[in-house]
N, C-alpha and C positions, 0 to 999 in steps of 0.2 A: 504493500500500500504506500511507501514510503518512494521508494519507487517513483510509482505511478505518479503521485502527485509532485514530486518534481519533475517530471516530463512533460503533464500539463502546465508547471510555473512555465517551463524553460520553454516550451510552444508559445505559452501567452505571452512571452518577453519579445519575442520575435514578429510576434503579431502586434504589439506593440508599435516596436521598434518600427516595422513597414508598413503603419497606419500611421505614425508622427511622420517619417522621411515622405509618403505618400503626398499627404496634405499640405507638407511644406513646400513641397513643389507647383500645387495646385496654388498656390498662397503667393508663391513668388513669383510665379508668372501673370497673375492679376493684380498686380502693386505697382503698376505706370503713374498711375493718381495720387497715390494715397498722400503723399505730403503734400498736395491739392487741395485735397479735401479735407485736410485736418485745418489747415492754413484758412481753405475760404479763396473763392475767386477772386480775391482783388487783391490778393499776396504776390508779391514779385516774385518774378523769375528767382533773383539771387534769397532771396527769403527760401523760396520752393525750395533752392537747391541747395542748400545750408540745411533745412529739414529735410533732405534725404541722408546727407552726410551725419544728422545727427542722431538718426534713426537706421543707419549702416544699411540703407536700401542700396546706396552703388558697390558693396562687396558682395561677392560671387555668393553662389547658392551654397554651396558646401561648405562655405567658411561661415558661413549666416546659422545653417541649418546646427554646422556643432557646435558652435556658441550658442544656442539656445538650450541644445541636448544637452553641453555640460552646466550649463547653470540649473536645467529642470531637473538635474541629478541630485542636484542640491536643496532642491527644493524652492528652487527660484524661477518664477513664471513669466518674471516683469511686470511692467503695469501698459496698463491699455491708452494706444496712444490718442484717445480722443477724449478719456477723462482722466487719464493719468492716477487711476484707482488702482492699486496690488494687483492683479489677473487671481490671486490665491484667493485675495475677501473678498472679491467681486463672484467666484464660484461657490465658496463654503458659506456666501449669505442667500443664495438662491437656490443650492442643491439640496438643503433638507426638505424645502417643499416639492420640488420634485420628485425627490424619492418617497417622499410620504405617500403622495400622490399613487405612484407607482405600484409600491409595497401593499398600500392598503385595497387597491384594487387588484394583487395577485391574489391576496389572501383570502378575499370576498368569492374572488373568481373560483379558486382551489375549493371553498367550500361547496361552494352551489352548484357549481360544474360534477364535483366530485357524488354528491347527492342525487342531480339529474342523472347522470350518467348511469346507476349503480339503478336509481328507479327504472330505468328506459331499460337496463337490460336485465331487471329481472321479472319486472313485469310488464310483457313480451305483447298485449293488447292494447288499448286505447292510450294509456300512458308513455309508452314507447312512440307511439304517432304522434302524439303530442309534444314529446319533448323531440320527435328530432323535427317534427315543425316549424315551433320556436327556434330550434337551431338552426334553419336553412333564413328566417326571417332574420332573425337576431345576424347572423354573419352574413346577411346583405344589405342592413342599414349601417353607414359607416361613419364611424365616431364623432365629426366636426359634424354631420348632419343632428345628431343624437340630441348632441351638446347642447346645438341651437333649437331644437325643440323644449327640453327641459327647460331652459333660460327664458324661452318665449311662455310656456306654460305654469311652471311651478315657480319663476322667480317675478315677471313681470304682470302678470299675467293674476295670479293667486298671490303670491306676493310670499309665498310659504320659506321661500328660499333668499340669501341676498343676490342681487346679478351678478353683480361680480364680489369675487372671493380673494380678495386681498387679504394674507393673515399677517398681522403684525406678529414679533415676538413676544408682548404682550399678552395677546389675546386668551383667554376662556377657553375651558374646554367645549363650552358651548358654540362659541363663534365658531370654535377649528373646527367642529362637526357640520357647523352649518353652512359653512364654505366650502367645505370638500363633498358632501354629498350627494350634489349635482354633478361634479366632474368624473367622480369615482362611480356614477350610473352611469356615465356614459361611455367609460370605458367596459365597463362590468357585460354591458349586454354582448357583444361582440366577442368578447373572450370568451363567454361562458359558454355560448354555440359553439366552439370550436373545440375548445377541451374537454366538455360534455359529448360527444362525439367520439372525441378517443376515448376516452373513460368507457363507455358504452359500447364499442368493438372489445376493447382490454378485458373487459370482465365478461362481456359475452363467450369470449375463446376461452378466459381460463374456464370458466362451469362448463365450458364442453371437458372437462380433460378429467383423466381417471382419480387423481388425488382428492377434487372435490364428492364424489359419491363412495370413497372411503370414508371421507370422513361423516358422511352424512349414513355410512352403514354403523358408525358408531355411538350413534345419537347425538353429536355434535350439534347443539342448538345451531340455526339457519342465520341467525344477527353476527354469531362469533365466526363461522364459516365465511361471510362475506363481508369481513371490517378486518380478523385478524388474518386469514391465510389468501384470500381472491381478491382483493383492494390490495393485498401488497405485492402480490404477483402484477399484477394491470398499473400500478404506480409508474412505475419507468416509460412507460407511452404518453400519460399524462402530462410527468413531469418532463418531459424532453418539448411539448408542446407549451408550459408552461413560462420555459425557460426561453422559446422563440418567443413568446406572446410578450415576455420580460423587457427583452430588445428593443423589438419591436414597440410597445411604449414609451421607452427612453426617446427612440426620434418620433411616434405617434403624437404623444404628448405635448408638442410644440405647439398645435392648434387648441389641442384643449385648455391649454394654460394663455392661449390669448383668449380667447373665446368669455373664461373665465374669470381674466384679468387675475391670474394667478401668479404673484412674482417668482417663478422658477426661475429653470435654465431655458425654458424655450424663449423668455421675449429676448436672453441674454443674447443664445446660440443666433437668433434673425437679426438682431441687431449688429452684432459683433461682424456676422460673414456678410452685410449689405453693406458695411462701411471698408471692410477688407480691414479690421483690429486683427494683425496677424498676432501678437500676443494673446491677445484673447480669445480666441476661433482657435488654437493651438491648442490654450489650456482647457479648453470646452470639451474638446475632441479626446484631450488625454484621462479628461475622470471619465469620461464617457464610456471609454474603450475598456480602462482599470474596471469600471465597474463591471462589466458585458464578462472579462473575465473572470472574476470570480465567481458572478454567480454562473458561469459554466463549469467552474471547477468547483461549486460547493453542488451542483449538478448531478454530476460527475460520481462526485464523494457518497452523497444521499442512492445512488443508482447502485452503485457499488455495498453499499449496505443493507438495500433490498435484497440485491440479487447476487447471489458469491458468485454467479458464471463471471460477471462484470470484474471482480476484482483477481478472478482466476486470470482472464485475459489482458 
């Protein structure tokens, strides 16, 4: 096991690595402007070109690219050349609402997906049609649409919800629930068609197979049968859908947190990549990535602990 999980570190390091060099190059080839744009049209020529020098836009990409790498190794991000804010406190004051955001819509998803899924494939008549219904519905209405239905209905509308969900660090446990409820439905329904779906193949295949009607010649109550031994066999399909669904929010998320008026990373990451803030659209990209890998490797791990073939191999 020990093993294995350094071979996923040392993969993710590498995916890293030619996800930062990738972007920087995408970065450095759209930065003709930028000390234009920082400056304002009516900046002179010799102004411009004094902010390019001061900002090392006229040295070559590779000399650019490892001075950034070695200072990020350090833990040094710089700061963003249009408000001159850390790139570090500009992400660590916007990424806990995003990941809140995220987190509490997996876990929403994992529960109810995990319930439909288990009802639809054990009981194989009207319920089953029902829920994979909803699921062909649910994962054809797409999230920013969701969004602005709830906002139009439950916030402006009824008034039940605020429109927009700005949380202070302040705020109430009440407020945070009341701001995040709407965005966390609108992710919730989309997801839940999807992994409810696999959940419900997964456990349909394991009660086909011979170790369930052992245990069921034992008198094995039917709730323990299918929560401790066929939920954990069908888990691994879930959770590998789970963990796409994970990602997949991290960039999804951008609309829901405007839509929301939700200060994440998403108004950060549009703002940051329309103005070409190559400090900042760097250090976006890199919790972004940090993140996507671990939860592949706690993935990974959890997969590994259901199933020993997994850790065999």
């Amino acid at each position: 096991m020990v093993s294995f999980i350094l071979k996923r570190i040392a993969s993710g390091i590498s995916v890293l690595v030619a996800i930062a060099f990738f972007t920087y190059c995408l970065l450095y080839f759209s930065s003709a402007n930028i000390a234009r744009n920082i400056l304002g049209e009516f900046a002179s020529q010799d102004q411009v070109h004094a902010k390019e020098l001061e900002l090392g836009l006229d040295r070559p990409l590779l000399t650019r690219f490892f001075d950034w790498a070695g200072s990020a190794l350090h833990g040094d991000f710089g700061v963003s050349w249009f408000t001159s804010e850390p790139v570090v406190s500009a992400i660590t004051t916007r990424l806990p609402v995003t990941l809140a955001l995220v987190v509490v819509s997996i876990v929403c998803i994992t529960i109810v997906a995990t319930l439909l899924g288990m009802a639809a494939a054990v009981k194989r008549g009207w319920i089953d049609r029902l829920v994979q219904g909803a699921a062909v519905v649910g994962d054809a209405i797409p999230d920013f649409v969701l969004g602005i239905v709830l906002v139009s209905v439950f916030a402006i509308s009824l008034k039940f919800f605020p429109a927009t969900s700005s949380i202070s660090p302040d705020a109430g446990a009440g407020a945070w629930v009341a701001s995040m409820t709407l965005p966390v439905i609108a992710l919730l329904i989309n997801g839940v068609a999807s992994v409810a779906q696999q959940i419900r193949s997964a456990v349909i295949k394991q009660l086909e197979k011979d170790y369930v009607r052992t245990l069921r010649s034992r008198g094995i109550p039917e709730w323990e049968i299918l929560f401790k031994h066929v939920l954990r066999s069908a888990a691994p399909a879930g959770l590998t859908v789970l963990s796409l669904k994970f990602v997949g929010m991290l960039g999804g998320v951008v609309i829901i947190e405007q839509i929301f008026a939700l200060p994440g990373m998403g108004a950060l990451a549009v703002q940051s990549t329309s103005q070409g803030d190559i400090p900042l659209v760097m250090g976006v990209v890199l919790y972004t990535v940090i993140i996507v890998i671990i939860v592949n490797l706690l993935v990974d791990l959890i997969n590994g602990w259901l199933n020993p073939k997994v850790r065999v191999s």
